[in-house]
N, C-alpha and C positions, 0 to 999 in steps of 0.2 A: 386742120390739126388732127394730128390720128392720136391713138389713147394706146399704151400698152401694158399690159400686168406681169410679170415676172416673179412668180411662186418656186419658191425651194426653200429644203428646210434648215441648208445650208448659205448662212449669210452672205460667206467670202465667193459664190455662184451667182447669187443674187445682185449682189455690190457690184462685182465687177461688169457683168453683164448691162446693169443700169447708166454705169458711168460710160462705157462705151458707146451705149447708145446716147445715151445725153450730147456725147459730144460729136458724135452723126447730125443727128439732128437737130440739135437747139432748140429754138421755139417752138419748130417745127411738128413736135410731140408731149405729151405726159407720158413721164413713165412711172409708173405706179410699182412699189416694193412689200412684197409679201411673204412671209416667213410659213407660213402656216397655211394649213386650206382653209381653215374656221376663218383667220382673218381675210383670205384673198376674198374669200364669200360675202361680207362684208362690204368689200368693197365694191365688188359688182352689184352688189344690191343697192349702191349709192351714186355707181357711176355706170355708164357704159365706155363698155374696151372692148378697142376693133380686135385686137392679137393678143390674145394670152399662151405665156410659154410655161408650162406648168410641169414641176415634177410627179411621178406617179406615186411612190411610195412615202405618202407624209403621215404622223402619230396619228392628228387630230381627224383629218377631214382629207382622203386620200384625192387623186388627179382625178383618177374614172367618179366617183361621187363629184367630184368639182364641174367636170363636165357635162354632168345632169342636171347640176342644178343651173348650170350658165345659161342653158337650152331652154326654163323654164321665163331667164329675163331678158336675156341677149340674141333671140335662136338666128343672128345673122352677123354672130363672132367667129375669129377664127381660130380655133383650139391645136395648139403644137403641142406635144408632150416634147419634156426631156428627161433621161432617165441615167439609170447608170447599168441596166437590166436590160439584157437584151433577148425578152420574153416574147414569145407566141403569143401566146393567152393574153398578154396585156395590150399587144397591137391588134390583135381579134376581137377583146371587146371595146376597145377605144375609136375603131374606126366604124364601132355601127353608129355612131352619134353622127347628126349633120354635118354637128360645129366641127370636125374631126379634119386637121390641115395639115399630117403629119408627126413622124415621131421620129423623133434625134440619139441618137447616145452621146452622154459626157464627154466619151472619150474621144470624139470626132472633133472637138478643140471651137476656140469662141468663133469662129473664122467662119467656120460651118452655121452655125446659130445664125451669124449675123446675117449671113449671107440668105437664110431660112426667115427672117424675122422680116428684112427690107421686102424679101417676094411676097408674102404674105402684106404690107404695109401697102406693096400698089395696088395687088388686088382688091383690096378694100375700096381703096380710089375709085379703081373702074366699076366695084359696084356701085360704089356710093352715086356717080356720075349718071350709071343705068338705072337705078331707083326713080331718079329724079328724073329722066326721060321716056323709061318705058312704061306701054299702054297707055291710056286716054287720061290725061292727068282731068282735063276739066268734064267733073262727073256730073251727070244729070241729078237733079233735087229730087224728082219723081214725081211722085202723084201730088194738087196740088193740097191736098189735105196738110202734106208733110210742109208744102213750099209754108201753109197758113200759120202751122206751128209752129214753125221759125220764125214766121214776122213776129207771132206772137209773144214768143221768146225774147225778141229783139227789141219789142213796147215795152215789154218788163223793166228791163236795163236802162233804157233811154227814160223810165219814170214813168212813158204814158198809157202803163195800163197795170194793175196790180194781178197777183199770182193768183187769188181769189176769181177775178171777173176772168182770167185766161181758162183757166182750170176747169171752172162752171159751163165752155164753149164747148169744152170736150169731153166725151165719155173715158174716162182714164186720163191718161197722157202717153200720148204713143213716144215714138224715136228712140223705142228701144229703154227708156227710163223709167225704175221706180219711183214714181211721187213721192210716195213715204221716204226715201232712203235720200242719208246727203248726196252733193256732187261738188266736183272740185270745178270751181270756174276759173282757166286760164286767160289773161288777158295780154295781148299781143299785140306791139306801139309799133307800127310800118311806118319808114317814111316814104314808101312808094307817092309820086307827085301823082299818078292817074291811076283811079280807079280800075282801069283792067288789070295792070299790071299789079294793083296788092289783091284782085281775084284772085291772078296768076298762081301768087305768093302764097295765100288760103289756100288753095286745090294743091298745089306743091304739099303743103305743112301737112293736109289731110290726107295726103298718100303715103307720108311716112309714117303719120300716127295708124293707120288701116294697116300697114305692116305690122306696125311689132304692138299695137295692144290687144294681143290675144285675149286675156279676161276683163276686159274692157268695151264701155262703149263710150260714143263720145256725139257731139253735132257741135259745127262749127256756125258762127253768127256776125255781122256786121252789122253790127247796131251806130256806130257812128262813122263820120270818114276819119279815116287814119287808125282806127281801133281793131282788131279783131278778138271776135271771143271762140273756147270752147269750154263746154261742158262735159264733164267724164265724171261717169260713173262706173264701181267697180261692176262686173255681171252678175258675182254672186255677193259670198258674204265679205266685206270689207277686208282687210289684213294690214297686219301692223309691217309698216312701212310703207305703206302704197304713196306716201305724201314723195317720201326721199326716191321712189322710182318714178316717180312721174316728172320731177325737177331733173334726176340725172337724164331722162328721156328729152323734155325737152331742152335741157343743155346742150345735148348733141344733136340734135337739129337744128338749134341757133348757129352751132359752128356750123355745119353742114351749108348752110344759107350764108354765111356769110361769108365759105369758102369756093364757093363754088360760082357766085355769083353776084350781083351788085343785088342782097335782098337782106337789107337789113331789119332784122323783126328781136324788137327787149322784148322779153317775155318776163310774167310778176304773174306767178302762182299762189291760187288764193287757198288758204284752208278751206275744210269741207261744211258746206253748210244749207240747210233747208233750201226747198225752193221758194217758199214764200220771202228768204231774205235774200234773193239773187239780187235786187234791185242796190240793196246796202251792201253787198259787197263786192260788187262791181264799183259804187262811188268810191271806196276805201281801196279798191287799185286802182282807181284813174288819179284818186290823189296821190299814193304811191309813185305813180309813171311820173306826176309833177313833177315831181322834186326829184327823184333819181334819173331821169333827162328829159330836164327840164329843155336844152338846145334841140333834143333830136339827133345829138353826134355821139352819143355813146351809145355804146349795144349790153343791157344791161339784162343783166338774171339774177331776181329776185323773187325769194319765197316769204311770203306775209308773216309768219308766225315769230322770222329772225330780222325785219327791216318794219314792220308796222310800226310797234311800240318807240323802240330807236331813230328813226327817221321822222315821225309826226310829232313823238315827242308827249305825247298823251294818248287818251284810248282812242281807237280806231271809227267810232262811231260817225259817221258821215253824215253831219245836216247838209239837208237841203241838195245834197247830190242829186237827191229824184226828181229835181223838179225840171221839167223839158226847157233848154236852153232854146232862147228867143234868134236868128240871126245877129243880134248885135251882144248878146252873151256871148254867141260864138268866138265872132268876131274878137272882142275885146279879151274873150280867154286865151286865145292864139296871138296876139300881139303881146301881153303884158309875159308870158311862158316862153315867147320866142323871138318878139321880133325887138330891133333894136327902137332906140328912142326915135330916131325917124322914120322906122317901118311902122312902128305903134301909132303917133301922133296921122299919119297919114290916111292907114286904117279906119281907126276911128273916128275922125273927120267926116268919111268918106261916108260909114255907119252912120252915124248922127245926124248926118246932113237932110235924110228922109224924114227924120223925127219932128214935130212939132206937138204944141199945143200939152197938154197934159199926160204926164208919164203915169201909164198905167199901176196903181203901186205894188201889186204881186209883181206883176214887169222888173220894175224899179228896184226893188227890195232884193232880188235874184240877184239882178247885174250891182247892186251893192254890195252884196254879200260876195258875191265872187272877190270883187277889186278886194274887200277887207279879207279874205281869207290868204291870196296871194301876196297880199302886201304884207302881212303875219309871217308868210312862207319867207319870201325875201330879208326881212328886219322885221326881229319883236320887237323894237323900238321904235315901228315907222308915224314918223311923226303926220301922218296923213289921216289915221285911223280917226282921232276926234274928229277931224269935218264930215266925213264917213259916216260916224256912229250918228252925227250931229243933223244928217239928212236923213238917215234909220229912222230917227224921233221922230221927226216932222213927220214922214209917213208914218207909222206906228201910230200917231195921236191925232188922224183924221187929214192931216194939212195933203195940199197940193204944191208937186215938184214940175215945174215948165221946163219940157227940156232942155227950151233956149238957154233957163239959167244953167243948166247942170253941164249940157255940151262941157262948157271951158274949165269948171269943174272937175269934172272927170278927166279931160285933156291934159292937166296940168297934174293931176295926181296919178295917172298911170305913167306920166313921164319920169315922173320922180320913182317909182316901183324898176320902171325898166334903167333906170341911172342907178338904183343901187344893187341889181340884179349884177348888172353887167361887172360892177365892183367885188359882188361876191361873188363871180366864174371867174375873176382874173384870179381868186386864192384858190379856188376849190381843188388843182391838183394839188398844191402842196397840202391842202387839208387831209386829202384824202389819201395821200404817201403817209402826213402825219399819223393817222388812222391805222393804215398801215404796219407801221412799225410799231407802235405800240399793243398792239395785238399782237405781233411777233416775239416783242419784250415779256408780254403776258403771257402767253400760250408755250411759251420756249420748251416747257417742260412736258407739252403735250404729246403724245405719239401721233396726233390728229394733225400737228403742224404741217399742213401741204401748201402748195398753189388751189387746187381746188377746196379744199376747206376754207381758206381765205378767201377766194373768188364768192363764195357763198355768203361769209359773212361781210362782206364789201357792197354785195349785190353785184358785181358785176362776172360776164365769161372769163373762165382761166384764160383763155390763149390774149383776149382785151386786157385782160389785168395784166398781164406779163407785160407787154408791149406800151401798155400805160405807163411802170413801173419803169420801165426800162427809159424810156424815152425821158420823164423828167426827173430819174434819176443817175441817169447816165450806168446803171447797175441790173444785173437780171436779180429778178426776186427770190432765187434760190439761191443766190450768191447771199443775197439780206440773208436767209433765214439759215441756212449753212452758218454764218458769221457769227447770227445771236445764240446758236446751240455751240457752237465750238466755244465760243464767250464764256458761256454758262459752265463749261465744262472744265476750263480750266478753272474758274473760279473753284470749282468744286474741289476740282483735284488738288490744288495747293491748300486749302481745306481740314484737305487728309482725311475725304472722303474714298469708297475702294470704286474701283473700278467697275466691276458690276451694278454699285446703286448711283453709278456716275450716269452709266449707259442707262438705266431704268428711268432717271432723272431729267435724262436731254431726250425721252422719248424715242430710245432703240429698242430692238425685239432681243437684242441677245449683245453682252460683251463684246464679241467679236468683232457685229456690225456695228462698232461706236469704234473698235478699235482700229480697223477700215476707215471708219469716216475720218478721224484723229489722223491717222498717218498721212493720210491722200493729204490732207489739206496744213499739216504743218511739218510734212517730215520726217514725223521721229513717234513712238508710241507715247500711248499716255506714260506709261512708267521712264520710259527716256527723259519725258517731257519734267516731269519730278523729278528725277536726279540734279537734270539741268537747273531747274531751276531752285533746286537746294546749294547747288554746288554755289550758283549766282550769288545766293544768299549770305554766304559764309564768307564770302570774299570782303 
C-alpha cells in the first residue's frame, strides 16, 4: 500500500484530486488531505508518504520550507510541486532538494497530475522492492565483544540476568547507547515456522531501519523464538515527538513486509524507559502481543501508551513476567494462546508426560500463575480460577503438589480456557467493528477522524484494518466514516446551524471542503439541502 499527501491551499484542488485517486486506487492507497503546510507537516511527522504533491505558495508554511523539512523525516520521498507560477527561481531552488520529483503547473489539467502522481507511485514500488534486495542484507555482529552484549541484553528480557549484574561486566555499555538516557524497546510477534527465515525477516527489518534513522541508534535482539526486539535510542537530545515517528516508521515497514512478501511481523511499540526496567517492559508487551493476537492471524500495530491501560484493563505493571519460562511453561503458554482444545490437550500430555514425583514449587507456582493469568485474559468470570488459587495455597503454606495429581488438573482446566477462548474469537470481529463504530460516532467531530488514526487507536495496520472492515462488513471504512460526518451534518444544518460552524464541526479545514464533501455525496449543496427540506416540512 502506497501513502500519498496532497497539500494546496485551495480545497476544491485538493478534493478533487483526492477523490480521483481514491477511486484509481481503492485500498490500494491512503490519501492523505492537507490545506496548509503547518498541517501537511504534521502529518508527515506522524506518518510516512511515498509521493507528496504539494503547492508552493501557501500563508502558513510555504512548499520549498515543506520540502526541507520532509528531507529531515522522509529523505526517501517523492516531492512533486504543483503551482500555478511558472517561476525560474522556484524550480531552481526546489530541485536542489533530493526528495525533488518534479514540478507541474495548474493549468496542465488533472489528467497531467494523475498521470505524474501513478509514475511516481511505481517508482516507489521499484525502490521499495531494491531496498529489500540490495547489498548484503545478512550483516555480520562483528567483534564478539558486541555478539556478548547482545546475549547479554537478551538475558535481561528473558529474566535471567538483571541490568545491574550485566552493566557491572562491562566498562560503559557500548552499541552505540547512553546508559543514562531512555530507550524505546520495539517488540516484533513473527510468525515465521523456522528460525532462518525470522533471521531473514530481522536483517530485512534492520536494513530499513539503517536507512532512515539518521539520528538514531538502535540493536536488534532475539531473546525468545517467535519474538523480536529492538532498542533505539535517540543520538542526541530526545525531541518531542520521536514516540509518533518511530510508530509511523515502523507502520511502514509492516506494510512493506507484508506486501511484498509472506513476512508477517505485529509490531507494539513500548514507551521510553530506563534500562534497568527493560526486563518489565518487555513482559508488559508480550502481554500486550496476548491478547491483541492472541491466533497469530492478525498483523497488528500497537503503541503502549494508547492500548496498555485499555486492553489489560488495569496498570501495566507485569508480575512475574521475569521469571525464565521452564519448557513446559513454554509449552502450555503456546497451546492455551493458540492452539485448539485438541492441539492443547495433546501438547500438554506430551509435556507432562516426563514429569514425575514432586513439582518443584517456584516451578509450579510460574506454570500457575501463567494458566490463572490467561484464564483472567479469556473470562473474568472463569470458574477454574478457585482450584487454581486453591493449589497457589498449598504451595504458598509448605505443602507438596505430585505431578501425577495435577497432570489431569491442569488438562482439564486449560481445556476449558481454550473452549471459552475459542467462543470469544467467534465474536471478536464484530466486537471490534463494534468498537469501531463507536469511536466514529464519538470522534465525528474530530478533524483527526482517518483510517490511520483509527488504525492506531484499534491497534491494528491501516491497509488490515480496511480490509477487516470491509470483509465483515460488507462496507469500506471510509464509506462508515463519510456516512457518520454527513449524518452529523445534516443534523446540524436542519438545526439552523450556518455552514461554516457546520464544516468546523464535522472536522473540515474550510467551508468549501464540507461543501465538496456535501455535494459529491448527496447531490445538492448544504443550502439546497435546507430549502429542500424546509420545503418537505411545510407540506
Amino acid at each position: 500500500m502506497q501513502t500519498i499527501l496532497i497539500v494546496d491551499d485551495e480545497p476544491n484542488i485538493v478534493e478533487g484530486l483526492a477523490s480521483q485517486l481514491q477511486q484509481s486506487y481503492g485500498d490500494r492507497a491512503i490519501i492523505f488531505r492537507s490545506f496548509s503546510g503547518t498541517h501537511a507537516l504534521s502529518i508527515l511527522q506522524n506518518n510516512q508518504v511515498d509521493v507528496i504533491l504539494s503547492d508552493v505558495c501557501m500563508p502558513d508554511l510555504d512548499g520549498l520550507s515543506l520540502i526541507e523539512e520532509t528531507e529531515k523525516l522522509w529523505p526517501r520521498a517523492h516531492f512533486v510541486f504543483l503551482s500555478g507560477f511558472d517561476d525560474f527561481q522556484y524550480i531552481h531552488r526546489a530541485s536542489k532538494s533530493p526528495l525533488y520529483h518534479g514540478y507541474l503547473l495548474k493549468t496542465e489539467g488533472d489528467d497531467v497530475v494523475l498521470q505524474k502522481i501513478d509514475q511516481e507511485i511505481r517508482l516507489c514500488e521499484e525502490e521499495s522492492r531494491a531496498e529489500l534486495e540490495q547489498g548484503e542484507l545478512r550483516r555480520q555482529y562483528g567483534q564478539m565483544q558486541e555478539f556478548l552484549q547482545r546475549a547479554a541484553l537478551e538475558s535481561i528480557l528473558r529474566g535471567g540476568a538483571s541490568w545491574e549484574d550485566v552493566s557491572s561486566r562491562f566498562s560503559g555499555f557500548p552499541l552505540g547507547f547512553d546508559a543514562g538516557s531512555p530507550v524505546f524497546l520495539i517488540l516484533g510477534k513473527d510468525q515465521k515456522a523456522s528460525s532462518s527465515d525470522r533471521l531473514a525477516t530481522l536483517l530485512k527489518i534492520d536494513r530499513l531501519l539503517s536507512l532512515r534513522l539518521t539520528r538514531f541508534c538502535f540493536v536488534s535482539l532475539l531473546p525468545e523464538e517467535g519474538f523480536l526486539v529492538w532498542l533505539i535510542q535517540s543520538a542526541g537530545v530526545p525531541q518531542k515527538g520521536d514516540e509518533s515517528y518511530l510508530y509511523a516508521l515502523l507502520e511502514s515497514i509492516q506494510q512493506r513486509l507484508s506486501e511484498s512478501e509472506d513476512s508477517p511481523v505485529s509490531f507494539f511499540v513500548g514507551t521510553p524507559c530506563e534500562f534497568p526496567r527493560l526486563a518489565e517492559k518487555y513482559g508488559l508487551l508480550r502481554r500486550l502481543c496476548a491478547l491483541l493476537a492472541p491466533g497469530g492471524d492478525r498483523l497488528v500495530m500497537a503503541y503502549e501508551e494508547t492500548c496498555a491501560k485499555h486492553v489489560l484493563g488495569r496498570e501495566s505493571d507485569a508480575v512475574g513476567e521475569q521469571l525464565r519460562f521452564t519448557r513446559l511453561v513454554q509449552q502450555t503458554e503456546r497451546a492455551l494462546r493458540a492452539g485448539t482444545r485438541e492441539e492443547a490437550s495433546a501438547i500438554l500430555r506430551e509435556a507432562l508426560s516426563g514429569q514425575t514425583g514432586a513439582a518443584r514449587p517456584e516451578q509450579l507456582l510460574t506454570l500457575l500463575g501463567l494458566t490463572l493469568q490467561i484464564g483472567r485474559e479469556v473470562d473474568e468470570g472463569w470458574s477454574g480460577e478457585e482450584e487454581i488459587r486453591a493449589l497457589t495455597d498449598v504451595l504458598l503454606q509448605g505443602g507438596v503438589v505430585e505431578w501425577e495429581s495435577l497432570g489431569p488438573r491442569l488438562l482439564g482446566q486449560c481445556e476449558q480456557i481454550c473452549r471459552l477462548r475459542e467462543l470469544r474469537d467467534a465474536h471478536d470481529a464484530q466486537t471490534v467493528v463494534a468498537r469501531i463504530n463507536r469511536y466514529i460516532e464519538e470522534s465525528v467531530e474530530s478533524y483527526d477522524l482517518s483510517l490511520t488514526e483509527l488504525a492506531r487507536r484499534i491497534g491494528f495496520n491501516p491497509s488490515y484494518l480496511s480490509r477487516f472492515y470491509r470483509i465483515h462488513t460488507g462496507r469500506k471504512l471510509s464509506e462508515q466514516i463519510d456516512g457518520a460526518k454527513l449524518q452529523h451534518a445534516k443534523e446540524l444544518l436542519l438545526a439552523g446551524e450556518l455552514i461554516k460552524n457546520v464544516a468546523e464541526r464535522t472536522g473540515f479545514a474550510s467551508p468549501s471542503a464540507f461543501i465538496l464533501f456535501f455535494k459529491r455525496n448527496t447531490g445538492m449543496t448544504p443550502g439546497q439541502f435546507c430549502d429542500s427540506s424546509s420545503r418537505t416540512s411545510q407540506k
